[in-house]
N, C-alpha and C positions, 0 to 999 in steps of 0.2 A: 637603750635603757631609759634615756630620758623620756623621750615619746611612750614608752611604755607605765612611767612615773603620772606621766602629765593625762594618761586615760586614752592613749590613744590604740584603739583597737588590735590596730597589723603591728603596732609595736608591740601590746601586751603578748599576743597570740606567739611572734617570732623571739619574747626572752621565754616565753614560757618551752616553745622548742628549743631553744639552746640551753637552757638546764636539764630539759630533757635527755637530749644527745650531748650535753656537757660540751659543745662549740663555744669558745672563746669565753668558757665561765666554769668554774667548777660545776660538777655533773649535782644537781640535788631536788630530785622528786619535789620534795615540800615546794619548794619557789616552783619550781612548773607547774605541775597542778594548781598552785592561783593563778600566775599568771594568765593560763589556759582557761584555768574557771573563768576568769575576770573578761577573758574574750570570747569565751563562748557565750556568756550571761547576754555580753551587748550586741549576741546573733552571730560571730563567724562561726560560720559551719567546720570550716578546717579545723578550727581549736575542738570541737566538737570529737570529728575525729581523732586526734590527738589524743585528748584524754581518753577514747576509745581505745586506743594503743597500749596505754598505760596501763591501761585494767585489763587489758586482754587475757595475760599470762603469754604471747608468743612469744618467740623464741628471739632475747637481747632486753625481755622487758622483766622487771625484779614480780620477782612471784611472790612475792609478800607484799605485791598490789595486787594482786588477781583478784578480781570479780568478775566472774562473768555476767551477772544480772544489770550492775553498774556499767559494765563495756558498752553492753548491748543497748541499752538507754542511751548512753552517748552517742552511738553508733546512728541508733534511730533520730535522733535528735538532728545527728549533721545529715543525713538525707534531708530532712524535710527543710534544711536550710541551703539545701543546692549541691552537698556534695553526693557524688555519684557512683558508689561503690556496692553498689546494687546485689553484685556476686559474693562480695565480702559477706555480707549482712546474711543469704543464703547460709553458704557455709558456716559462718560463726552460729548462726540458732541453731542446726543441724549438729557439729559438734559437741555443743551444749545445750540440745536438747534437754539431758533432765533438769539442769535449771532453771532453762527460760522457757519452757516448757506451758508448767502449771501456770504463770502470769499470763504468758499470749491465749492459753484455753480459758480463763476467767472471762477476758478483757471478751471472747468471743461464741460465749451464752455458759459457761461455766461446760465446758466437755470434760466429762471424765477423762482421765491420765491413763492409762492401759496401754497394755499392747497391740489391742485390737484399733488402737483412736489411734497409734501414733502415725500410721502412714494418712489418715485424714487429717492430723494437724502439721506437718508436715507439710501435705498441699496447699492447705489455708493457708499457711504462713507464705508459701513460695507467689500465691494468688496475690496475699497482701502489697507482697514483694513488689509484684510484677504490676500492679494498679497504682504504686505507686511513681516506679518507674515511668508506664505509661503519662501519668498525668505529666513529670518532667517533660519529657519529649513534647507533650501536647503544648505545655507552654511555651518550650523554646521554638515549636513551629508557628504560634502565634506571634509571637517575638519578630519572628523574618516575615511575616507576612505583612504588620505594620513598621518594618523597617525599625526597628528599635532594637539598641545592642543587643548581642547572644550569643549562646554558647553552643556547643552540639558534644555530642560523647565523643570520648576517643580517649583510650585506657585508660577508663572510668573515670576523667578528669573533664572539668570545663573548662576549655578555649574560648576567648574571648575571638568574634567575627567581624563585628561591625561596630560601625564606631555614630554615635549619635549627634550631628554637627545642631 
């Protein structure tokens, strides 16, 4: 609590998951959600995550936070910040296809909505998916190549490998 007072990141991030999961504090969305805001704002991808949780609507998470649109943001947000859950993100726009839908065909020349586009946006999306994942991996072979710490997948988590003396 104090490290998380005083601004410090993996503090902020870890009371905002134990208000989340109500570990060693009463359970209260409102204080998670900042705290989590407050460590995703200063880039950790996990808190990212996290509030991706929150909004998801699955199943242990209050459904009178459900956004899908908001999940899915978050969701997008902690990939591009390292976290690796590449399948989740699949599945979650797929399930909620008619929400995130209409956004991801704007963003990529305005496609009409139909039934005839949906198995082409669909792909595009899975393409996005999968270019972005690529670029991961391509970094983290960079990474080992000049010898500088890194990570590699492994149930869609990063492992720390090497150590930078």
């Amino acid at each position: 609590m104090i490290s998380a007072e005083q601004g410090d990141v993996i503090g902020m991030h870890w009371m905002g998951v134990f208000y989340h999961e109500g570990f060693g504090v009463a359970k209260n969305m409102d204080k998670a959600i900042e705290y989590l805001q407050r460590a995703a704002d200063a880039g950790n991808g996990q808190s990212y995550y996290q509030l991706f949780l929150i909004h998801s609507g699955k199943d242990g998470q209050d459904p009178a936070l459900k956004n899908a649109t908001k999940a899915y943001e978050y969701l997008m947000a902690g990939l591009l910040r390292g976290v690796t859950y590449f399948e989740e993100v699949l599945s979650f726009f797929k399930n909620n296809y008619d929400e995130l839908a209409p956004a991801f065909a704007k963003q990529k020349g305005n496609i009409p909505i139909n039934d005839e586009t949906k198995k082409d946006i669909l792909n595009m999306h899975d393409a996005f998916v999968g270019e972005l994942k690529n670029a991961f991996s391509a970094a983290l072979g960079k990474d080992r190549l000049y010898n500088r710490p890194c990570g590699f997948l492994n149930d869609q988590q990063i492992w720390m490998v090497g150590v930078n003396l």
